[in-house]
C-alpha positions in Angstrom: 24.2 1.9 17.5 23.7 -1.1 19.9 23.2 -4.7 18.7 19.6 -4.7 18.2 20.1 -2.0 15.8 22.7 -3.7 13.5 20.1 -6.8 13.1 16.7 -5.2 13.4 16.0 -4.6 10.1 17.2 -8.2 9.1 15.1 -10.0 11.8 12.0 -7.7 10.5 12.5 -9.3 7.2 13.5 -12.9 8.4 10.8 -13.0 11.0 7.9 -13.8 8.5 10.1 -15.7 6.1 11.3 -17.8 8.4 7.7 -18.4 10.0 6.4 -19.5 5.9 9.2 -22.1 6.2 8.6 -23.6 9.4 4.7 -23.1 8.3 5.2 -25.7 5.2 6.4 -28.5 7.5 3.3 -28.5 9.9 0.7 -31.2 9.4 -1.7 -29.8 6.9 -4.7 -31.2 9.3 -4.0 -28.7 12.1 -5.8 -25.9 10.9 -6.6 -23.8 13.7 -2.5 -24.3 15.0 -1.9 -22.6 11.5 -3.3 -19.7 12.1 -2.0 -19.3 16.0 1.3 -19.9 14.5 0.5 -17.3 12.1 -0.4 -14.5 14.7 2.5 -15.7 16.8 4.6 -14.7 13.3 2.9 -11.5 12.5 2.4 -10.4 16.7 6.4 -10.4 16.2 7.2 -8.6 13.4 4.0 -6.4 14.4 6.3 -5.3 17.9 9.7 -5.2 15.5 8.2 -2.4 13.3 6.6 -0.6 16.4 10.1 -0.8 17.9 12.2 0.3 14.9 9.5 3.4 13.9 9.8 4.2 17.8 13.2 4.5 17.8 14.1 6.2 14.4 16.0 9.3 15.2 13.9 12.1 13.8 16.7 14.5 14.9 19.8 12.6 13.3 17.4 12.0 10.0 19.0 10.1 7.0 19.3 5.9 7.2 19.7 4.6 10.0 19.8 0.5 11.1 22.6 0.6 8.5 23.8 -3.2 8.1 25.5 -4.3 4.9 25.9 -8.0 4.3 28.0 -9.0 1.2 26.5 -11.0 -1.5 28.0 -11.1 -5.0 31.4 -8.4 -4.5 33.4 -7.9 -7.3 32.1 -5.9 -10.6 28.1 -6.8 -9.9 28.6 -5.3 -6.5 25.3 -6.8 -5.3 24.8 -6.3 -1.4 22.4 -6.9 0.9 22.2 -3.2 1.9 19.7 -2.4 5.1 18.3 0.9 6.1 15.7 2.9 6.5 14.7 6.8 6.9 11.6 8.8 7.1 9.9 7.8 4.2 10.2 3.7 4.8 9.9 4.1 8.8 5.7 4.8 8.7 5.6 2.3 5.6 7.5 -0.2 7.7 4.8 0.6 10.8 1.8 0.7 8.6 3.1 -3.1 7.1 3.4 -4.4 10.5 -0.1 -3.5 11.2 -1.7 -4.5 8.3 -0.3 -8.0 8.5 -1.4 -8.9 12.1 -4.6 -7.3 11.2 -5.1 -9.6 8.3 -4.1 -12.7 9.7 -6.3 -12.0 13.4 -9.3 -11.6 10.8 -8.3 -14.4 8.8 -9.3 -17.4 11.2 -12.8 -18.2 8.8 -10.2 -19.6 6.2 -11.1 -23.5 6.5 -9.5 -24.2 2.9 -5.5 -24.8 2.9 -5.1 -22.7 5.7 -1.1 -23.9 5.9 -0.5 -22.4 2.5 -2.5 -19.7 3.0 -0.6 -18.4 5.6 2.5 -19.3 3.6 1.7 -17.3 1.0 0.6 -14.1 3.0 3.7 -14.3 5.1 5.9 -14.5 2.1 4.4 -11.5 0.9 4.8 -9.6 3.7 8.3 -10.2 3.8 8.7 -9.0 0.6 7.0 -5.7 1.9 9.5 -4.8 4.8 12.5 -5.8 2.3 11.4 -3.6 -0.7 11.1 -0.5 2.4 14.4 -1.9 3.7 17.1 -2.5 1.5 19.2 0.1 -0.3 20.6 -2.0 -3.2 18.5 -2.0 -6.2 18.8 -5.5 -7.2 17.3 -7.0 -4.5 14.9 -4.6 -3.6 13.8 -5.9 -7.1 14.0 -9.0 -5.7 11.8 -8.1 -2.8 9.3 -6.2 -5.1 8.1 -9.6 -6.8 8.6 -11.8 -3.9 5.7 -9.4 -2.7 3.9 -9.2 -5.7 3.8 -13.4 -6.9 2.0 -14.6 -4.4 -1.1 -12.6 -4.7 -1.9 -14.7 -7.9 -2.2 -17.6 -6.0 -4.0 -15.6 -2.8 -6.4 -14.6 -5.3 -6.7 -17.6 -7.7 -7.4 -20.3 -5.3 -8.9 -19.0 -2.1 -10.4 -15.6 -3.9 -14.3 -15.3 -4.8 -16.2 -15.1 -8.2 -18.4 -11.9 -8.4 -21.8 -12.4 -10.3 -23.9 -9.4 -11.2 -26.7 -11.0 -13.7 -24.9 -10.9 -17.1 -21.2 -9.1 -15.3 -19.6 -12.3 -14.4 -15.7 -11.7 -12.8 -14.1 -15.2 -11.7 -11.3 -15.4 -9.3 -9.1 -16.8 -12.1 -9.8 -13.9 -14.1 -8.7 -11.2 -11.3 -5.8 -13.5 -10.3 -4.6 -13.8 -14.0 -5.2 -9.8 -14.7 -3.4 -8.8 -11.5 -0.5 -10.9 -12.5 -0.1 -9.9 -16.0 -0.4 -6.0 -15.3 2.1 -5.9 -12.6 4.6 -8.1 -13.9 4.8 -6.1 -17.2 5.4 -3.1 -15.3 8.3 -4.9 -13.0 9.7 -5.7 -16.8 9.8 -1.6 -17.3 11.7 -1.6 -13.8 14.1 -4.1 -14.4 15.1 -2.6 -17.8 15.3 0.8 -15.8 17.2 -0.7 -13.2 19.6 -2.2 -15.7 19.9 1.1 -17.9 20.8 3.0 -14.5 23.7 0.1 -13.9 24.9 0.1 -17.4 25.0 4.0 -17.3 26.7 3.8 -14.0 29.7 1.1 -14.8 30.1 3.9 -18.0 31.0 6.1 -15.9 33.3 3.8 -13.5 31.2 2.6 -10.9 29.5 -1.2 -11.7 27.2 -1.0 -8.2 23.9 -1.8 -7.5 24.1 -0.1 -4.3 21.2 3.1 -4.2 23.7 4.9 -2.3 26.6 5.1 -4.6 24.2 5.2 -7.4 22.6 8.5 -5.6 26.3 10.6 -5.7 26.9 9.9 -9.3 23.6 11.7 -9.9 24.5 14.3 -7.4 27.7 14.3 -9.0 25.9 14.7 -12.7 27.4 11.4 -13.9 23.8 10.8 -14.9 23.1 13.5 -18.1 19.7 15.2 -18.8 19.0 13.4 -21.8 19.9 10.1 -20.0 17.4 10.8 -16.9 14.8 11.9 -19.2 14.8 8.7 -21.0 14.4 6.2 -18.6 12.9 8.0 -15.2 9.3 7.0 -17.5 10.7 3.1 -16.6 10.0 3.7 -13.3 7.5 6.0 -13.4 5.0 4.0 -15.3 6.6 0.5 -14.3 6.3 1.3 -10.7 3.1 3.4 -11.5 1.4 0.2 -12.1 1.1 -1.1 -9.2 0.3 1.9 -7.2 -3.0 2.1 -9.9 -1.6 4.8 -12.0 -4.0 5.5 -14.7 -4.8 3.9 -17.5 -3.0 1.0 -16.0 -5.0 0.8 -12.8 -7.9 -1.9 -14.3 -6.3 -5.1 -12.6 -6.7 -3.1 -9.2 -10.2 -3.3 -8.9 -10.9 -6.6 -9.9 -7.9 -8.1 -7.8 -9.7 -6.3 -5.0 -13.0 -7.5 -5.5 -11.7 -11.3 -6.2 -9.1 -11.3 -3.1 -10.1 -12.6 0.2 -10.4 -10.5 3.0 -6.6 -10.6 4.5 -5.4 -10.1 1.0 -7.8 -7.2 -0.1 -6.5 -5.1 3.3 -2.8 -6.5 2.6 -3.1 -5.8 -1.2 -4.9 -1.9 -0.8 -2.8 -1.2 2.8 0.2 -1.8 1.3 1.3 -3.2 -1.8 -0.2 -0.3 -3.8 2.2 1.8 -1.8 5.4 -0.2 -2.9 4.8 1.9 -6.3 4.6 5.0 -5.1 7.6 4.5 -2.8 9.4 3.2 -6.2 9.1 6.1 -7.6 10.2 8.1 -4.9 12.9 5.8 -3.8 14.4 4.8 -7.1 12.9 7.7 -10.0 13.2 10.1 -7.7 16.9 9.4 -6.2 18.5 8.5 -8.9 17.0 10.2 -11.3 16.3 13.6 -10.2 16.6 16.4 -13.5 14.1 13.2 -15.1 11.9 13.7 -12.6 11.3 17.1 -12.8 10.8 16.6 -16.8 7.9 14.4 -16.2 6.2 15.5 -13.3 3.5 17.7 -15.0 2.6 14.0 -16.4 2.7 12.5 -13.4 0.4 15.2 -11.9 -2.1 14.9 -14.9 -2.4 11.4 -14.6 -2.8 11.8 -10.7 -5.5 13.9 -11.3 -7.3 11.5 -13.8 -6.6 8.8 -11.0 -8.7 11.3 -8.4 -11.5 12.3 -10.8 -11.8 9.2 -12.8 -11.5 7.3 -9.6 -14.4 8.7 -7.9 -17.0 8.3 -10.8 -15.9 4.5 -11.4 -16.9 4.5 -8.0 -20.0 5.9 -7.9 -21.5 3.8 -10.4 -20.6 0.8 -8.8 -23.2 -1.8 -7.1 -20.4 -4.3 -5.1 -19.3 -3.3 -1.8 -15.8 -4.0 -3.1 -15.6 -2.6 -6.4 -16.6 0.8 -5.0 -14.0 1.0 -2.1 -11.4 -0.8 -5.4 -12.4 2.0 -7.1 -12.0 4.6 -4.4 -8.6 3.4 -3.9 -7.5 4.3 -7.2 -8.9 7.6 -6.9 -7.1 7.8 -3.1 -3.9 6.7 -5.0 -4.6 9.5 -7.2 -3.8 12.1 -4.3 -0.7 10.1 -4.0 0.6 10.3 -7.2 -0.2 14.5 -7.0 2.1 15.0 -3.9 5.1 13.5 -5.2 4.7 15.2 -8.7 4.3 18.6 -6.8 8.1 18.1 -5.8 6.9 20.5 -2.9 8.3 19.5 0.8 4.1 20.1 2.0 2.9 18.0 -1.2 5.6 15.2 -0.6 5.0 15.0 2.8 0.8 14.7 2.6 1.2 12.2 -0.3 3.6 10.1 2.3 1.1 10.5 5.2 -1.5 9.9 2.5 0.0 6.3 1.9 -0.3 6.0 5.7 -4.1 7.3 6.3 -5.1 5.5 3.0 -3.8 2.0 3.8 -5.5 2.3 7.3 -9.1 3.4 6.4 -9.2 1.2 3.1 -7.9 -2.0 5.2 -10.6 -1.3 7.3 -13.1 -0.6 4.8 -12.2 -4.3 3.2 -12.0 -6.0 6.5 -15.7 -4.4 7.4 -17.2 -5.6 3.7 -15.8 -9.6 4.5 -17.7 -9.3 7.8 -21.0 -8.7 6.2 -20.2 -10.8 2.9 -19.4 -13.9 5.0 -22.7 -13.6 6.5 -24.6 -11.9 3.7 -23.2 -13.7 1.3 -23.9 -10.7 -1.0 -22.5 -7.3 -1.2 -24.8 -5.7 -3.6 -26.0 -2.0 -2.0 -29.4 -2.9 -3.9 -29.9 -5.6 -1.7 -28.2 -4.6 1.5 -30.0 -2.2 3.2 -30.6 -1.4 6.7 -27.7 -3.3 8.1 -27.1 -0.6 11.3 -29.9 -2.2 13.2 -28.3 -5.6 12.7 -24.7 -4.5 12.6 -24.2 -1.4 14.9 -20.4 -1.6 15.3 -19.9 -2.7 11.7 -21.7 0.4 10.9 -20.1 2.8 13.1 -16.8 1.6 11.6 -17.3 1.9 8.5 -18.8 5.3 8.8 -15.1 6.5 10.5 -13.4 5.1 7.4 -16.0 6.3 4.7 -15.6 9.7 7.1 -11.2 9.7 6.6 -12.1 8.6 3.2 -14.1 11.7 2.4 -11.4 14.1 4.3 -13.3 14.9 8.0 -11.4 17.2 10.0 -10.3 14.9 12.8 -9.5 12.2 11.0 -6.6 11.1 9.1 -7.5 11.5 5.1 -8.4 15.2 6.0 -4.4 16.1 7.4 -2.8 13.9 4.8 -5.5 15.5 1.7 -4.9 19.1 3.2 -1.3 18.9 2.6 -1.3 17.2 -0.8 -3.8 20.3 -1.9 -1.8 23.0 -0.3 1.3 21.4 -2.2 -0.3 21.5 -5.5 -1.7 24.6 -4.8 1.7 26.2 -4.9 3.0 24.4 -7.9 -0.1 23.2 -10.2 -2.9 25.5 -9.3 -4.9 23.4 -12.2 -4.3 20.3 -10.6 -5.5 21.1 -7.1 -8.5 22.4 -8.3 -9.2 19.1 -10.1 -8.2 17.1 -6.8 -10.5 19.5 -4.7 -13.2 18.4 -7.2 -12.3 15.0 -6.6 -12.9 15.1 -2.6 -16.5 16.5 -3.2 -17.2 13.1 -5.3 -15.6 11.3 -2.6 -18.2 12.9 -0.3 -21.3 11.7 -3.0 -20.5 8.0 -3.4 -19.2 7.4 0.4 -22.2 9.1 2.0 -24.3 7.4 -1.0 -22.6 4.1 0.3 -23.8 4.8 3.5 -27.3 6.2 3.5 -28.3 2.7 1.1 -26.3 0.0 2.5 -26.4 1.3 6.6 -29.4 3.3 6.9 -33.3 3.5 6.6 -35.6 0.4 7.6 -33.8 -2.8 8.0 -34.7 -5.7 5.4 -36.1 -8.8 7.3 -34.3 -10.8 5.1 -31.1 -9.6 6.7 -32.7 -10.3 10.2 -29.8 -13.5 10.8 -27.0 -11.1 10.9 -24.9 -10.3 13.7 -22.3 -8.0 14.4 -18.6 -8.4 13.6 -17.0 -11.0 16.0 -15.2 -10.3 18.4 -11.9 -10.3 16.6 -13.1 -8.4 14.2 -14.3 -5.6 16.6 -10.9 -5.6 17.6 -9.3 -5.2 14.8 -11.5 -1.9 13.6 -11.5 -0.9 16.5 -7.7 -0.6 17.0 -7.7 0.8 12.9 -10.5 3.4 14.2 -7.9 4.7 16.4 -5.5 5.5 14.3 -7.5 7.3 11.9 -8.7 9.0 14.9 -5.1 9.4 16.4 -3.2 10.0 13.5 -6.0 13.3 12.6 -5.8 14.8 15.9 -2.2 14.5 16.5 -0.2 13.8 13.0 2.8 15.2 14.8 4.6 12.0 15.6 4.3 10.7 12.2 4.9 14.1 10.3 8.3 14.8 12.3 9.5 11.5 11.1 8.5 12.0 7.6 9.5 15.5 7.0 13.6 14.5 7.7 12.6 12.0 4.9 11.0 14.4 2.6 14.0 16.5 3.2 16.8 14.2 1.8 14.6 14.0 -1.6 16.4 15.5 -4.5 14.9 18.8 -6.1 11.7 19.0 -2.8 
């Protein structure tokens, strides 16, 4: 291990921390220097997660960029404990993107674009630490240090949505986002301190996710024990990662979020629950697991199905790629219950593909709202004579979206089928069901909002801007990249996969 490796994985997280703090004491005037400052942040920690995915060791497999720092020894044993294997490497990747994406697309914020920036930086710190550390108190820690500043994102530079008599204010999705997802961190922390208190009962007080992982190995952990509280972190992690019923802030935190934030908040922060289940239920909690994954599945299901209908009756632009998400989530949720090696590693690759096409997706809908001003399908109609790129983007995401051989969502919802398959025959059929929704409202989506005889009301709009172009176009290639060759990503996350107790 050279030097770069003992530090990467604390650089990736200081990198955007450390550009929020030097952020808050530049002149509040210079806009436009805030957000080349903010590229400059996220163009770094962009090449540090290319650079640390790139050179994971699929062949050693296991954590590697190991770094301990010592924080509070003695009986807490609370460390800062670094590392990363197949299942955080892609997560890591797909952050790094996402941010950089976000912020390139982010230069038509003109209100408190210092704080802004701040905020989304902060957050993404709090990503790559919750993928990076192996202690669970602060990967706690980084969980809500991601998760608090969307209320603010939302709350003060977010959008109202008005529908006639449907009114949804900003404040409303800010405060509803909040209050869901910091009730299910209080169902994590109990977990997390059940699984401590359990631990230091058995003679090991340790926060560490290692040592925590042998005494279940070791069957320190009882049934009855593991049964009890692997719910904790299945629904307090579930949450966030829209597990039904508790998936209703999702949607209208989507909708209200600006653009950056919707593509930050669906590319990645949804994830951080279904890694917490893996990475934490999962671990730690293995004989649990196993007890409760037939819920888990059943719920997945309801994600997929009730998902797709939520979205199909929806008018906004956002709501119905909200709504998709849920249902996309939904596939999630079914590979990790299948506790199949296929099923884990689609629902994995799934977080991946999903984060990708739905980031697009959102960064595609704030092109034509910040012209449009609108993003009612009723009214929007004919947009691919005024927006040919836009359109042709969007129609490769909607395409991944609905599972298109070539693309990314089809690799990713092939294996999450042919897991379930073997284990939940039941399920999978449901899911399968599912995809053929997905079909009706993205196609739907298309055919009104893109296609047919352009509006002349909508003759002012232009095509996405330059940046913008960019940015699809370098998510188009992924989604392209990723379903015609899923090799370099799948060898990395099967050695993850593999380490999972009971897969």
């Amino acid at each position: 291990m050279n030097d770069f490796d003992q530090v990467a994985l604390l650089l990736l997280i200081l990198v955007p921390l450390a550009g929020a703090l030097l952020m808050m004491f530049m002149p509040a005037q210079d806009k436009k220097e805030a957000w080349y400052f903010a590229i400059f942040v996220s163009g770094i920690s962009l090449v540090l997660s290319l650079v640390i995915f790139a050179r994971y060791d699929y062949d050693l497999g296991g954590f590697q960029f190991i770094r301990t720092y010592e924080w509070l020894p003695g009986p807490l044993d609370i460390n800062l404990s670094m590392g990363i294997d197949g299942i955080s490497a892609p997560l890591v990747l797909l952050n790094g993107i996402m941010l950089f994406g976000g912020v390139l697309i982010s230069q038509t914020i003109h209100h408190r674009p210092r704080e802004f920036f701040v905020l989304l930086l902060a957050l993404a710190a709090g990503v790559y630490g919750v993928f990076a550390v192996r202690d669970l108190f602060f990967l706690f820690f980084f969980y809500e240090l991601a998760v608090l500043p969307m209320y603010l994102l939302i709350g003060v530079w977010g959008s109202s949505t008005d529908f006639g008599t449907f009114l949804r204010t900003k404040e409303y999705g800010a405060m509803k986002l909040i209050l869901f997802l910091v009730a299910g961190s209080i169902l994590v922390w109990i977990g997390i301190l059940a699984v401590y208190v359990e631990a230091s009962n058995n003679g090991v007080s340790t926060f560490s996710l290692q040592s925590l992982a042998v005494l279940s190995q070791t069957g320190q952990f009882d049934s009855d024990f593991q049964t009890l509280v692997f719910p904790l972190f299945m629904v307090g992690f579930g949450v966030l990662a829209g597990l039904w019923p508790f998936h209703t802030w999702s949607p209208d935190g989507h909708v209200a979020a600006p653009t950056a934030v919707s593509m930050l908040h669906a590319g990645v922060l949804m994830k951080l629950g279904a890694y917490g289940i893996i990475r934490v239920g999962m671990f730690l909690l293995p004989e649990g697991a196993e007890n409760w994954m037939p819920v888990l599945i059943g719920l997945g299901a309801v994600n997929v199905i009730y998902g797709a209908v939520s979205a199909m009756s929806q008018q906004d632009l956002k709501y119905i790629i909200g709504y998709s998400s849920v249902s996309h989530m939904g596939y999630v949720l079914i590979g990790i219950a299948t506790l199949d090696n296929i099923g884990m590693g689609g629902a994995v690759l799934q977080m991946f593909s999903h984060g990708i096409m739905t980031g697009l997706m959102f960064l595609l809908v704030g092109a034509i709202y910040h012209q449009a001003h609108t993003r009612d399908i009723g009214v929007l109609k004919g947009l691919a004579g005024r927006m040919p790129v836009n359109t042709f983007f969007f129609a490769i995401a909607g395409l991944a979206s609905l599972g298109l051989p070539g693309l990314s969502g089809f690799v990713a919802e092939f294996m999450v089928f042919t897991g379930a398959f073997r284990t939940y025959l039941p399920m999978a059929v449901i899911a399968v069901i599912g995809a053929a929704l997905t079909a009706v409202y993205i196609l739907r989506l298309l055919a009104r909002t893109f296609l047919g005889e352009p509006d002349s009301q909508w003759e002012s709009l232009v095509d996405a801007s330059p940046v913008e172009k960019s940015v699809g176009l370098s998510f188009v290639f992924i989604l392209i990249f990723v379903g015609v060759w899923p090799e370099p990503l799948m060898r990395v996350i099967n050695v993850g996969v593999q380490t999972i107790p009971g897969v």
